[in-house]
C-alpha positions, 0 to 999 in steps of 0.5 A, a space after each residue: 206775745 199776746 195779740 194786740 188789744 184794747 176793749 172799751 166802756 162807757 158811762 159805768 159808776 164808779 165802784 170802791 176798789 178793794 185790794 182783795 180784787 188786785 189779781 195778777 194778769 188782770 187787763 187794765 180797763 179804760 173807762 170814760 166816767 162822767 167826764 173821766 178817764 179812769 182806770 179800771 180792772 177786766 177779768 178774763 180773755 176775749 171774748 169771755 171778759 168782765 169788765 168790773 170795777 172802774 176805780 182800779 188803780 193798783 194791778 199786778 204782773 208776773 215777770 218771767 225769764 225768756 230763754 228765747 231773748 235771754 232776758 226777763 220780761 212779760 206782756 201783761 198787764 194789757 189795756 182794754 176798753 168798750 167805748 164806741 166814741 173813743 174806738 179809733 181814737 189816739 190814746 198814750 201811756 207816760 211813766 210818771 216816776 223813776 222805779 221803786 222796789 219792794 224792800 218787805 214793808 215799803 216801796 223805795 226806790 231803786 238803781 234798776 229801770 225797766 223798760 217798756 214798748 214793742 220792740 218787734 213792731 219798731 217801737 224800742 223799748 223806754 225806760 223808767 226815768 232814774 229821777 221822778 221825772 215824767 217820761 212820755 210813753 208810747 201812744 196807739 189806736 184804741 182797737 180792740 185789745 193791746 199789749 205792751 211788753 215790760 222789760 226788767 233791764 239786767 236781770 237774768 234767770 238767777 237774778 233780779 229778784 224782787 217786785 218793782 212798781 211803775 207809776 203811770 197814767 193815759 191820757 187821751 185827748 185833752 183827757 189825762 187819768 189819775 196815777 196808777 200802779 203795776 207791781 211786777 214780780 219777778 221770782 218771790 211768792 204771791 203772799 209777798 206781791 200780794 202784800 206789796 199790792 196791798 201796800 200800794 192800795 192803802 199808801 199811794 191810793 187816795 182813799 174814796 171820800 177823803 177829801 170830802 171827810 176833811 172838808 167836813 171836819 173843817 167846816 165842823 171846826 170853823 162852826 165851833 170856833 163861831 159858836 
């Protein structure tokens, strides 16, 4: 398992995710902007991180079977931030929607659940809920790097195969972030995940501007009318 971490930044602008970026392994990057507690993308290890794009919503993972405790889980993707004013302070992930899985074109949803906590620190493992209910997760210390493990309940070295995606958000304070995605793959090729990532990006992630275009064609056809 990875050491526990968590790095911080503050104040950069927002920057349009592409899913070309949507790499596997990538840490999720905690970012208060303008008011907001977003979600973003950092490459790399301490102390050689690049914290990039803070408009990440879509990351991806790798699961893979553990012959030590028998089952298939990863610690990845982890959370890291930079900001000095929230260093120290108290910040918590919820699983916002039961599981779904990859069935080539479409995430739908599943009767398998994964699990997600440090059961080696005292804290079990929670579960992605069976309905869309939202289920509170853990919460911990913004430090200095942190790693949660996911558990794909069930399977085994020979089966589970598929890519599964968890909805979650933070929330820190009175602060709560947008929805974001971890898509774990567990035994397909990376063509495949990289088309479920894709998949998430332009179905499940509002596109930048949208809301601000509709307005616009409103507006436009409310002064035809008048005219």
């Amino acid at each position: 398992m990875n050491m526990q971490r968590v790095f911080l930044t503050f104040g950069a602008a927002a920057v349009i995710a592409s899913p070309a970026a949507l790499a596997d392994g990538d840490d999720i990057q905690v970012a208060l902007v303008q008011g907001e507690l977003r979600t973003g993308v950092v490459v790399g290890e301490p102390p050689n991180q690049n914290f990039g794009d803070v408009e990440q919503r879509v990351f991806g993972a790798d699961l893979e079977f553990n012959a030590i405790t028998n089952d298939v889980r990863i610690d990845e993707p982890g959370y890291a931030s930079r900001d000095p004013l929230l260093l120290g302070q108290s910040i918590q992930f919820n699983i916002r929607k039961a599981l779904r899985s990859w069935n080539g074109s479409s995430f739908v949803t599943t009767s398998t659940t994964m699990g997600t906590g440090l059961p080696d620190l005292g804290q079990p493992f929670i579960n992605t809920p069976a309905t869309d209910t939202p289920v509170a997760g853990y919460s911990w210390l913004l430090s200095d790097d942190f790693h949660f493990d996911w558990l794909l309940n069930g399977a085994t070295s020979s089966t589970g195969q598929g890519i599964y995606l968890a909805e979650l958000e933070l929330v820190a304070g009175s602060l709560t972030s947008r929805p974001f995605w971890i898509a774990f793959n567990y035994g397909l090729t990376e063509a495949e995940h990289d088309a479920a990532k894709d998949w998430v990006q332009e179905n499940l992630v509002p596109t930048p501007g949208g809301a601000a275009l509709l307005g616009f064609a409103l507006a436009a056809g409310l002064r035809r009318r008048r005219g």
